[in-house]
C-alpha positions as CSV (number, residue, x, y, z in Angstrom):
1,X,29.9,0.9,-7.6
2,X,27.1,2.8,-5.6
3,X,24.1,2.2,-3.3
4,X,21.2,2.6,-5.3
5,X,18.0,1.9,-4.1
6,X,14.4,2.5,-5.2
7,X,14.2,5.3,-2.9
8,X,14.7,8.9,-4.0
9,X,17.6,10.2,-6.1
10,X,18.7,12.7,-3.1
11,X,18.7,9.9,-0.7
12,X,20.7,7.6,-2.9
13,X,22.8,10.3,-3.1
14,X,23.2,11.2,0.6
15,X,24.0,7.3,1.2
16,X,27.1,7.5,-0.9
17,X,29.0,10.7,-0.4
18,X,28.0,9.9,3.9
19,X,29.2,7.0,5.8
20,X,27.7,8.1,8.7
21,X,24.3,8.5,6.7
22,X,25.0,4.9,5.5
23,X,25.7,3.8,9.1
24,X,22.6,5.7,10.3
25,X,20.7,3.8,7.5
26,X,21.8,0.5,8.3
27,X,20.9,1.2,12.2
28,X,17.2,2.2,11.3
29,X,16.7,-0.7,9.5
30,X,14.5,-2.9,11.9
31,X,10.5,-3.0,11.9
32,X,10.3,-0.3,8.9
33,X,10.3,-1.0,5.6
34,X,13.7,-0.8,4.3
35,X,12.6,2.2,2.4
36,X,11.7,4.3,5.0
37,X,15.2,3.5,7.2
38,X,17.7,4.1,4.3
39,X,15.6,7.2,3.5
40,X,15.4,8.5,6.6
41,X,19.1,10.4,6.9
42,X,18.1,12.1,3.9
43,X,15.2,13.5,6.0
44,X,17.2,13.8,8.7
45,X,19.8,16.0,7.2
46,X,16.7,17.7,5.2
47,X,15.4,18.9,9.0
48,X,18.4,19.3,10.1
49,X,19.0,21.8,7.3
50,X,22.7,20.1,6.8
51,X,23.8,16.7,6.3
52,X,25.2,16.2,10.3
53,X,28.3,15.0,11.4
54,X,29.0,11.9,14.7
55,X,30.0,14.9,16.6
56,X,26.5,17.0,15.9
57,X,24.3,14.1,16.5
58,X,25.9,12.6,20.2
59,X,26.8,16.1,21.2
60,X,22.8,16.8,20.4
61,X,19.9,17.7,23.1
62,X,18.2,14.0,22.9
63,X,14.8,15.7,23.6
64,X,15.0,18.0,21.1
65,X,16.7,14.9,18.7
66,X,13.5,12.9,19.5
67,X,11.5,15.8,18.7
68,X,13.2,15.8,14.9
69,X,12.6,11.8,14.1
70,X,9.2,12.2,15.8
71,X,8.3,15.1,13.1
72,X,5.4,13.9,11.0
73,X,6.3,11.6,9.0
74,X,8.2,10.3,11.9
75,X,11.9,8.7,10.6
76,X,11.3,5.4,12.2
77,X,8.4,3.8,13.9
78,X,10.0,4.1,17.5
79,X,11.2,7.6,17.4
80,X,12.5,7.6,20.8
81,X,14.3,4.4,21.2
82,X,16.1,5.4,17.4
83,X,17.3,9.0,18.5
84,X,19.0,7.5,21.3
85,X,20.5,4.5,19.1
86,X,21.5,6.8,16.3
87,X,23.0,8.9,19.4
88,X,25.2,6.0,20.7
89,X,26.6,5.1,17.8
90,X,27.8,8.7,17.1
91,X,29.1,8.8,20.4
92,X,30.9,5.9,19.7
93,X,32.1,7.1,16.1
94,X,33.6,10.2,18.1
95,X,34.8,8.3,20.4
96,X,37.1,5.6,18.6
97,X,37.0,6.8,15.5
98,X,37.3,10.5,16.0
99,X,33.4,11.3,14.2
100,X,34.5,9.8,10.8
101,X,32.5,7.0,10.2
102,X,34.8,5.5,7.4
103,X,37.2,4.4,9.9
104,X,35.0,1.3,10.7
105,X,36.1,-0.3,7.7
106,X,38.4,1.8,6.0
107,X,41.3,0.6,8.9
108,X,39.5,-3.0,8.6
109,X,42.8,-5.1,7.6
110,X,40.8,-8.3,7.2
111,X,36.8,-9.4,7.0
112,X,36.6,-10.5,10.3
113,X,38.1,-7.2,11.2
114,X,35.6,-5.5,9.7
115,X,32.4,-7.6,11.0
116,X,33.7,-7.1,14.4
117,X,34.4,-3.7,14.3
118,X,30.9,-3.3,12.4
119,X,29.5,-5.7,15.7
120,X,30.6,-3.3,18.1
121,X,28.4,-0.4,17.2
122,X,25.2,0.1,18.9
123,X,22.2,-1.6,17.5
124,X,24.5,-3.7,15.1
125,X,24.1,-7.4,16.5
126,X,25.4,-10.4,14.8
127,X,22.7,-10.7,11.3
128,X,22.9,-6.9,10.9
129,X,27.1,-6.8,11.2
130,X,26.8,-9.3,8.4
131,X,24.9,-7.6,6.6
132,X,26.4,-4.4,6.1
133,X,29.9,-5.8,5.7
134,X,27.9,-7.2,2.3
135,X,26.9,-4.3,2.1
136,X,30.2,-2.8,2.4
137,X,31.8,-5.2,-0.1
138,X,29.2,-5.6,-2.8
139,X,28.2,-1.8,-3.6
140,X,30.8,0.1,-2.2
141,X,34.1,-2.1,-3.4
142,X,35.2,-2.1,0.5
143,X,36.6,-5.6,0.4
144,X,39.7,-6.6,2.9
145,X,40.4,-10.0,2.7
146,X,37.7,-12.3,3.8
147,X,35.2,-10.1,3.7
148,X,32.6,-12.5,1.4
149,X,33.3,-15.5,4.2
150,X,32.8,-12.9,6.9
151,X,29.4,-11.8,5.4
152,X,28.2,-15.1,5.9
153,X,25.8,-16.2,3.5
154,X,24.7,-12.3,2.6
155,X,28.2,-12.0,1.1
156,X,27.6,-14.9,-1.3
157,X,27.8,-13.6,-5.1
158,X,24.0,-14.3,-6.3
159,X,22.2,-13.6,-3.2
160,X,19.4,-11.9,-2.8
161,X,19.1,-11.9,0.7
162,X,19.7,-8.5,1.7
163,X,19.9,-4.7,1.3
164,X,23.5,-5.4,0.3
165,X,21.4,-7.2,-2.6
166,X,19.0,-4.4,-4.0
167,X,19.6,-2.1,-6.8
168,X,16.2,-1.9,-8.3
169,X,13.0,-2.7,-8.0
170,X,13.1,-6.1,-9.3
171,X,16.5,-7.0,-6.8
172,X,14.3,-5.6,-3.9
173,X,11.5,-8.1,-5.3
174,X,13.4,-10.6,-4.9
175,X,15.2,-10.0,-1.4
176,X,11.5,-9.4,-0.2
177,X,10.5,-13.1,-1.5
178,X,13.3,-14.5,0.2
179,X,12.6,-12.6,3.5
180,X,8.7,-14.4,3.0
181,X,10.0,-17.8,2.4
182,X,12.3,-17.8,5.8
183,X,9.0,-16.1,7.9
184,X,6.8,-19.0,6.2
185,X,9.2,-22.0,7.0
186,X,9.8,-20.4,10.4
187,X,6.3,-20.7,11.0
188,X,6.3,-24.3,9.7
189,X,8.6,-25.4,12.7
């Protein structure tokens, strides 16, 4: 199994052969369309002129790493505030997990290993952790026991609730109509 979302081929391709890109992905993904955030270490890496490593990136001047996701078009709609997100959670990939970004879940040994260890990066709060261990579990085959209960509902077979969801067009459809129907019933309450 793969990530494969409508986003380009290279991207797609980053996503699976990089954790960190994956991680970097998942972290971008609030107020952009989802688009943009799991393309964006693909551009990344493109300015960069090399797919980075954790080490690269929290080692990294932060003015001249805002200066790169603030390059036209920018890789997220708060340049600033993301450099220095994608910065801490390198920083903290070098720092437990010696800059390889597999270790989150590789040395999961259950689900609610994983979530936690996934809810103790920066910018990864409850909902998001959930997510990617979904994510983790439904295109990438990482599965330690538990991991479907510890996604929560975003881990649940038929879903379409979620990145961890998308594989097409059509899948991303339908994760967007669900994402509609909870913003219209929220606004019914």
């Amino acid at each position: 199994m793969t990530v494969s979302l409508p986003i380009a081929p290279e991207a797609n391709a980053l996503l699976n052969r990089s954790p960190l890109a994956l991680l970097i992905a998942m972290l971008l993904d609030q107020q952009v369309p989802l688009e943009r955030a799991f393309a964006a270490p693909a551009d990344l890496a493109r300015r960069l002129g090399h797919d980075p490593s954790a080490e690269e990136l929290a080692d990294h001047d932060p003015d001249k790493l805002v200066a790169v996701f603030g390059e036209r078009p920018a890789l997220h709609r708060f340049p600033k505030a993301m450099a220095a997100r994608v910065q801490a959670l390198c920083q903290v990939l070098v720092d437990r997990y010696d800059g390889d970004a597999s270790r989150v879940w590789t040395e999961a040994a259950t689900g609610l290993d994983l979530l936690k260890r996934v809810g103790e990066l920066p910018g990864f709060g409850e909902q998001k952790a959930k997510i990617f261990v979904a994510l983790l579990g439904k295109r990438l085959d990482v599965r330690p026991e538990g991991w479907r209960e510890a996604a929560g509902p975003y881990g649940e077979e038929s879903a379409h609730r979620s990145v961890a969801d998308i594989v097409d067009e059509e899948s991303l459809g339908l994760v967007r109509s669900y994402k509609q129907q909870l913003k219209a019933a929220a606004k019914k309450k």
